[in-house]
C-alpha positions in Angstrom: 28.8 -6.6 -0.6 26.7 -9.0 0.9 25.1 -6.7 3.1 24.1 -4.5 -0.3 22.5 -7.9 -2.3 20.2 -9.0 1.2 19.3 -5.1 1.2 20.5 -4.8 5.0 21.5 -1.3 4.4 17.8 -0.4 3.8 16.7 -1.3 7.0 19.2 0.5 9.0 21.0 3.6 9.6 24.5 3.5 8.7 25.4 5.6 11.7 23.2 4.3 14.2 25.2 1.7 16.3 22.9 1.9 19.5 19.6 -0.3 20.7 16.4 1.7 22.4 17.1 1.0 26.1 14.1 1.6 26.7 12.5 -1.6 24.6 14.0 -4.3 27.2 11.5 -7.1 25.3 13.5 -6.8 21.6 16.4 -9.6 22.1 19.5 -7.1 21.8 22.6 -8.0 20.8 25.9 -7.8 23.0 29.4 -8.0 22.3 32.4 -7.7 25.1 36.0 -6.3 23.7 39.0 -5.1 25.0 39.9 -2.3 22.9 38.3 0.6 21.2 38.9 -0.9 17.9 35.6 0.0 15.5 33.2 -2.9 15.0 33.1 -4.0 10.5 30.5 -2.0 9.6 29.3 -5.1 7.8 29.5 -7.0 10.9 27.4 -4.0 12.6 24.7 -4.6 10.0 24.7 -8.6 10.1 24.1 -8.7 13.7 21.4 -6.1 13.3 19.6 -7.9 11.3 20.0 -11.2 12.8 18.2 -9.7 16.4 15.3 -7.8 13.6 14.6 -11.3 11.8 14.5 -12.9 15.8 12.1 -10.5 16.7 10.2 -10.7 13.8 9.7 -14.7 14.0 9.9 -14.9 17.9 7.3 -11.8 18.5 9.4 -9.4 20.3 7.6 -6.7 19.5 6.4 -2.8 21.4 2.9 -2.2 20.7 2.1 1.7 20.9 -1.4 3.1 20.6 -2.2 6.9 19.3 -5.5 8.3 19.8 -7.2 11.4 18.6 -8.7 13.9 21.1 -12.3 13.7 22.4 -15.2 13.6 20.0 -12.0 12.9 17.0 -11.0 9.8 15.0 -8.7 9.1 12.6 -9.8 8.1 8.9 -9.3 4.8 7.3 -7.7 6.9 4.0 -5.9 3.6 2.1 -3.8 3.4 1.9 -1.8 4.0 5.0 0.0 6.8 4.4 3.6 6.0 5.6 7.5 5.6 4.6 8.7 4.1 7.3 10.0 7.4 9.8 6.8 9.1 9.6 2.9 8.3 9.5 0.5 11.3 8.4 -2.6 10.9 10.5 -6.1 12.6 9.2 -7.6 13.3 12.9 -11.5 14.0 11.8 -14.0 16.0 14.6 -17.7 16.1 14.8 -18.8 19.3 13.2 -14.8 21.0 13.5 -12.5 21.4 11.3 -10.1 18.0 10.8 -6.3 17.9 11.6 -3.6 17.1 9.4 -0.7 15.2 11.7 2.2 14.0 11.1 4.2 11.4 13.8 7.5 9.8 14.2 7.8 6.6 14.6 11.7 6.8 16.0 11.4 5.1 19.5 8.0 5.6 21.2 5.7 7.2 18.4 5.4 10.8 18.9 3.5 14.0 17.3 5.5 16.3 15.5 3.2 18.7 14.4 -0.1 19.5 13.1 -2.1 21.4 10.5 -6.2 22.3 11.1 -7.5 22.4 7.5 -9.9 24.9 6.6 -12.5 23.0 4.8 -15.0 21.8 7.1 -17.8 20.4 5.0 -15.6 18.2 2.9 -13.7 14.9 3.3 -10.3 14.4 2.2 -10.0 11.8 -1.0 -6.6 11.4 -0.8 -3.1 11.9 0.6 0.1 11.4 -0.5 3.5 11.6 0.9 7.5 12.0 0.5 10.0 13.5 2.6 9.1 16.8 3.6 6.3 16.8 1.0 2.4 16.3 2.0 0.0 16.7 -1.0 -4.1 16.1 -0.1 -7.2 16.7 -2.4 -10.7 17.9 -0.6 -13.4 18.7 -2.4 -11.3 18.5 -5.8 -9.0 21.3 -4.7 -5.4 20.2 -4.5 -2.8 21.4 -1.5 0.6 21.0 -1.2 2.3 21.2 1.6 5.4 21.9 2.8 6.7 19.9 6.2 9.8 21.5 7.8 11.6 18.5 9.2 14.0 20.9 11.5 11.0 23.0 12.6 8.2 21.1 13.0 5.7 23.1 11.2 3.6 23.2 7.9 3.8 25.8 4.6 1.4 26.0 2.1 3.9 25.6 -1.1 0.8 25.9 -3.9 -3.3 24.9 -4.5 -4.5 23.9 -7.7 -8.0 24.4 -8.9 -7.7 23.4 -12.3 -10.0 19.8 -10.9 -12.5 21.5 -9.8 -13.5 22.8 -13.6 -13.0 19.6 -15.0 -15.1 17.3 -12.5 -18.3 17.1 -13.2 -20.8 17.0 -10.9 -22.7 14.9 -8.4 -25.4 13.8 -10.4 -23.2 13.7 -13.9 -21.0 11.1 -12.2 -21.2 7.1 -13.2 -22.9 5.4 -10.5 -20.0 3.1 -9.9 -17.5 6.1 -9.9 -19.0 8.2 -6.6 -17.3 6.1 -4.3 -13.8 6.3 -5.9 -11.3 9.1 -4.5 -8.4 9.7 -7.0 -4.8 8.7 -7.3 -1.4 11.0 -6.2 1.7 10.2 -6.3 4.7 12.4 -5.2 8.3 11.5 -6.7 11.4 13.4 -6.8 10.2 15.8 -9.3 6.9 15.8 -9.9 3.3 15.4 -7.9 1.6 13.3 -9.9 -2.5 12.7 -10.1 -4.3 10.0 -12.0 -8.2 10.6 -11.9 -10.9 8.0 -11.1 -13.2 8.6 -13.3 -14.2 10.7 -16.6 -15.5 13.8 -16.7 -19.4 15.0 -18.4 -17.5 15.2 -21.8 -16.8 11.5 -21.7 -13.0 12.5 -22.0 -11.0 11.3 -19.5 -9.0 14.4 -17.2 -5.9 13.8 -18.1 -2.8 12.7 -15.7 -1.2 15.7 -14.6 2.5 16.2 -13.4 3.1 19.2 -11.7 6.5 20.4 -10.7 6.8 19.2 -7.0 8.8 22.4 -5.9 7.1 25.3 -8.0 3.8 23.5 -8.8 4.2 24.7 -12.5 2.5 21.9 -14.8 5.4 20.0 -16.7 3.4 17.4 -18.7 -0.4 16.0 -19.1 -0.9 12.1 -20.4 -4.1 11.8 -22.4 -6.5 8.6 -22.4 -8.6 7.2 -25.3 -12.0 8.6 -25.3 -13.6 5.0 -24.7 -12.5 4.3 -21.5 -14.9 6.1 -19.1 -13.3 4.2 -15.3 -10.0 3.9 -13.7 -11.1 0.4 -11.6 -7.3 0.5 -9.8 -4.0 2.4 -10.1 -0.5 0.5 -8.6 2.5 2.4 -8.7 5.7 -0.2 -8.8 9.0 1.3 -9.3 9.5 3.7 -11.9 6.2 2.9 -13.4 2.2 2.9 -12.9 -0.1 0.2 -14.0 -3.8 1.2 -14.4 -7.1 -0.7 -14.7 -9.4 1.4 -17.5 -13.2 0.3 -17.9 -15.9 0.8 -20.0 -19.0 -1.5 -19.3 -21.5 -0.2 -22.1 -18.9 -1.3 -24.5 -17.4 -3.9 -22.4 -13.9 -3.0 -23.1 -11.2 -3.6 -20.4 -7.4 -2.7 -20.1 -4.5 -2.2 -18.9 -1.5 -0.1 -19.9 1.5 1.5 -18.4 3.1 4.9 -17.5 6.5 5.9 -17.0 6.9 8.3 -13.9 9.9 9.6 -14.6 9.4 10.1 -18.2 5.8 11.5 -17.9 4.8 9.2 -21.3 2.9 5.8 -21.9 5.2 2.9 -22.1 4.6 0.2 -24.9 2.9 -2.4 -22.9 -1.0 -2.3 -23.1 -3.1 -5.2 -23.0 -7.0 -6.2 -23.6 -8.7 -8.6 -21.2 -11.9 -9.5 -21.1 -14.0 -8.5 -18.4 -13.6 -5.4 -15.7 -9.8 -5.7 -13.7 -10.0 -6.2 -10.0 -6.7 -6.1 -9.2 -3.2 -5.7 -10.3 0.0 -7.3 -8.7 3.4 -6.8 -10.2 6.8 -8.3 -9.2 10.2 -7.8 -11.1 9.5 -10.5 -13.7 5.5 -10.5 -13.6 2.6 -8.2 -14.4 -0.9 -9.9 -13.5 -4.6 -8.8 -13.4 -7.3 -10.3 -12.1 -10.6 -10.5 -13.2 -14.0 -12.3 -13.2 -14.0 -15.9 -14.7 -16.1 -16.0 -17.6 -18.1 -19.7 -18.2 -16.3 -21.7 -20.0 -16.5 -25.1 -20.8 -15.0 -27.6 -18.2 -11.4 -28.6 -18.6 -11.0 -25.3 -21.1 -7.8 -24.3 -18.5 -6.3 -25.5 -15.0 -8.6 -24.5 -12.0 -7.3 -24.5 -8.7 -9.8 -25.3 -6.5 -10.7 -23.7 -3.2 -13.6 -22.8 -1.1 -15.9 -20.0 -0.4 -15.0 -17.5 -3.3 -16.4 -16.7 -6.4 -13.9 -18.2 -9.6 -11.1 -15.3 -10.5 -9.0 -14.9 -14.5 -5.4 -14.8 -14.0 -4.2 -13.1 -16.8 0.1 -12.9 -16.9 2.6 -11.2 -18.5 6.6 -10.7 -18.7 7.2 -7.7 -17.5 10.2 -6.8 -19.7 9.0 -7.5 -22.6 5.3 -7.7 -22.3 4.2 -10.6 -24.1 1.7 -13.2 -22.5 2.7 -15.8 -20.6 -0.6 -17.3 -20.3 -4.0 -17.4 -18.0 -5.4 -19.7 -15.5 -8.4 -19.8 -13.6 -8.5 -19.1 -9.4 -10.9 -19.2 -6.6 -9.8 -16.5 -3.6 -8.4 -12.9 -3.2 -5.8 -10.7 -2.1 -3.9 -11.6 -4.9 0.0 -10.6 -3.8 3.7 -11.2 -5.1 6.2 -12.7 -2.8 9.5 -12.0 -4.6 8.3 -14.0 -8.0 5.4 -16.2 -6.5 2.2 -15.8 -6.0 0.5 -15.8 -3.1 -3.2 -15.4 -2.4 -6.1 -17.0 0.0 -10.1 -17.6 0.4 -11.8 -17.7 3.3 -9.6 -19.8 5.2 -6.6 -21.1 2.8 -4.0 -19.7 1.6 -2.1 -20.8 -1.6 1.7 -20.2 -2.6 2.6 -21.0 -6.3 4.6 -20.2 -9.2 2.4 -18.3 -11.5 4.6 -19.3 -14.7 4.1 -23.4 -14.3 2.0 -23.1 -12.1 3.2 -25.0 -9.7 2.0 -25.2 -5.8 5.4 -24.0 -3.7 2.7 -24.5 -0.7 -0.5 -24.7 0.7 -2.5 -24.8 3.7 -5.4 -24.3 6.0 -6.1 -21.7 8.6 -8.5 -22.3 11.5 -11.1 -19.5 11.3 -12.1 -17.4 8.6 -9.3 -15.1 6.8 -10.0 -11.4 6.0 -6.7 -10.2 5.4 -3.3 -11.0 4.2 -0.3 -9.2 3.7 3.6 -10.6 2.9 6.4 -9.1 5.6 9.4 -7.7 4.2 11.5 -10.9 6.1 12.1 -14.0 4.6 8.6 -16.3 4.2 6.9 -14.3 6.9 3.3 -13.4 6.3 0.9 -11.6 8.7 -2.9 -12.8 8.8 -6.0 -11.2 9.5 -9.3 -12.7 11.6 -12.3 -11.1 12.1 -12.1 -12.1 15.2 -10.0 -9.5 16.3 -6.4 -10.5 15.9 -3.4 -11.2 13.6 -1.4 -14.1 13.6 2.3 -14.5 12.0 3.0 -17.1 9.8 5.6 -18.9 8.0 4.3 -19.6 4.5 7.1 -22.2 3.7 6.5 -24.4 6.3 2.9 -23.5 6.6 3.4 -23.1 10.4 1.3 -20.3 12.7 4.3 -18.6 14.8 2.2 -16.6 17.1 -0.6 -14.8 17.8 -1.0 -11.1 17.6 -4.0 -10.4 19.9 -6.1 -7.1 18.7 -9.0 -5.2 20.2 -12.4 -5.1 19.8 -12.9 -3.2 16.1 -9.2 -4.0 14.2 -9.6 -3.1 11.3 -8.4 -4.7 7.5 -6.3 -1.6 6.2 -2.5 -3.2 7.0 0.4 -1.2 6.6 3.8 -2.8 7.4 7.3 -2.8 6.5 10.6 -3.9 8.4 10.4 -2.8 11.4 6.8 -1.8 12.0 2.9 -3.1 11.2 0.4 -0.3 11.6 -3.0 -0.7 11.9 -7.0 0.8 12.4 -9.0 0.5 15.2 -12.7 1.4 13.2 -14.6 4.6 14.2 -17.3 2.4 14.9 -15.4 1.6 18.2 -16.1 4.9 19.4 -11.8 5.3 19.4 -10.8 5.0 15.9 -7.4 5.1 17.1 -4.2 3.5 15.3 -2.2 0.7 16.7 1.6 0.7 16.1 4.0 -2.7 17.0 7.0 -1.8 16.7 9.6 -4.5 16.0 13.1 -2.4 16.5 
């Protein structure tokens, strides 16, 4: 049906037919009949998201605000961990223990419930999410956890210390590699961890895939000795695209992981200097690098301000092969549907990657620091340093409105249909998270 192809269904509940009376700025929809006759459920879900898209490009939005308790903030763990009906919240205390939270974001955002964790002395590196499932690593140790959506409490399901023989330590680590916290992933099956970095044998720890439910190791991906540095890990679909680095030998890659099938995929490809980033879409696979000198006129250059040059490099995604590479000058290189999108300091630039063509482009008064595509058709939500987000609609290359922030917003954006979530920094003396709510 119609309402399957626009993916409506996703952004509803089938047997929710009611608005929040209690969020008299959203524009709600009315209807007046004379019998008790059922409305089409497809009609239901048209009209729905006719008033979401209208709040959306109009700014009818709730803004909520949590804060931790005194002497508490939250941490700025990226990336925001969320799925849409519930954020996990990492509530840190000076010299106490920090909390593990978990809210839901039904209505006015609310705490469900809470776990103190019993490591003081270490910071979480990471935290992952699904369902009732909460995995976190601290000080190499991994827990998993077990959130009881009808009771509203937290079970320890299994640790795993298996890390904590294989790290190496402080002083053994690469210089670069101190700073980088590890990757998890949890799927239907498995709980899935991707390292950073290599360990003091120069072999990398492998990717483990533990059994989400019993925690019994079902499969381990090795990685060729010569890589040494995970630079970035994206998870897309059913697969995981990674970044591996060695800079004594200068050899850069990227290759591909299945994550249902727990094996490398056939598509693997050599670039030329360290990957920055990786974007995928349904038809594309891209990396970006740094632009080697070359000789003028060796390749398009699409010329733009303030940042250093940038090395597209692009690939079909179903079958692998190279498209081509082109140079760049911004960041926050992003897909929107099969285009690319990206800015500098204070552009921004839509094109198709293949021809490459410019679908459009224009200027934004005041520097940019963050960017990030909406889930609704051409809407994209920009970041200032001077405290605010503005929406905007990239086809027309029109500001909508202004979102105005407080004093310390943050750059870590989280948003999805219904909702953009956001950091206030610790430096604010809050470190509180702000919610808009669009539904």
């Amino acid at each position: 049906s119609i309402c399957e192809k626009r993916g409506w269904k996703d952004n509803f509940d089938l047997n929710t037919t009611h608005f929040y009376k209690s969020h008299r700025q959203f524009r709600k929809w009315s209807h007046s009949y004379d019998s008790f006759t059922p409305i089409c459920q497809k009609r239901l879900l048209f009209n729905q998201h006719s008033c979401l898209q209208y709040n959306w490009r109009c700014g009818k939005y709730i803004k909520h605000k949590i804060s931790g308790g005194a002497n508490s903030w939250f941490s700025e763990l990226e990336p925001i961990t969320c799925d849409g009906k519930y954020l996990v919240l990492l509530e840190k205390k000076v010299n106490k223990a920090s909390n593990l939270g978990v809210w839901s974001l039904e209505g006015v955002p609310f705490k469900l419930c809470d776990l103190t964790l019993r490591d003081k002395f270490n910071d979480v590196q990471s935290i992952a999410f699904d369902f009732d499932t909460i995995v976190i690593i601290q000080n190499w140790v991994i827990r998993v956890f077990r959130f009881d959506l009808y009771k509203n409490t937290f079970d320890e399901a299994f640790v795993k210390y298996e890390l904590s023989n294989l790290i190496p330590k402080k002083e053994q680590l690469l210089k670069d590699a101190k700073k980088l916290s590890p990757y998890l992933k949890v799927t239907q099956e498995y709980v899935i961890f991707v390292p950073s970095f290599s360990h003091s044998t120069e072999d990398f720890v492998p990717i483990f895939f533990w059994d989400r439910k019993t925690g019994d190791l079902k499969h381990s991906l090795q990685f060729d000795s010569m890589y040494q540095q995970i630079t970035i890990a994206i998870w897309f679909g059913d697969s995981c695209y990674l970044g591996l680095c060695n800079k004594k030998k200068k050899a850069h890659q990227i290759v591909e992981f299945g994550v249902k099938t727990a094996a490398w995929e056939a598509f693997s490809q050599s670039v030329i200097t360290e990957i920055e980033q990786i974007a995928v879409s349904n038809q594309y696979i891209l990396a970006v690098t740094k632009k080697v000198p070359s000789p003028r006129g060796a390749r398009p250059y699409f010329v733009t301000r303030g940042e250093e040059r940038k090395e597209i490099w692009l690939w079909d995604r179903a079958t692998g092969s190279a498209l081509k590479s082109f140079d760049a000058q911004g960041k926050g290189f992003q897909f929107v549907g099969d285009c690319l999108m990206f800015y500098d300091s204070a552009r921004v630039t839509v094109m198709n990657p293949k021809t490459p063509d410019i679908r459009s482009e224009f200027e934004i008064n005041g520097a940019v620091t963050a960017m990030r595509a909406c889930c609704h058709s051409n809407l994209m939500l920009i970041m200032k340093p001077s405290c605010h987000m503005e929406m905007w609609d990239w086809s027309l290359g029109c500001r909508l409105y202004t979102i105005n922030g407080e004093t310390g917003l943050s750059n870590h954006l989280w948003c999805d249909s219904k909702h953009i979530i956001t950091h206030l920094s610790p430096d604010t003396l809050s470190g509180s998270v702000v919610i808009l709510g669009f539904w």
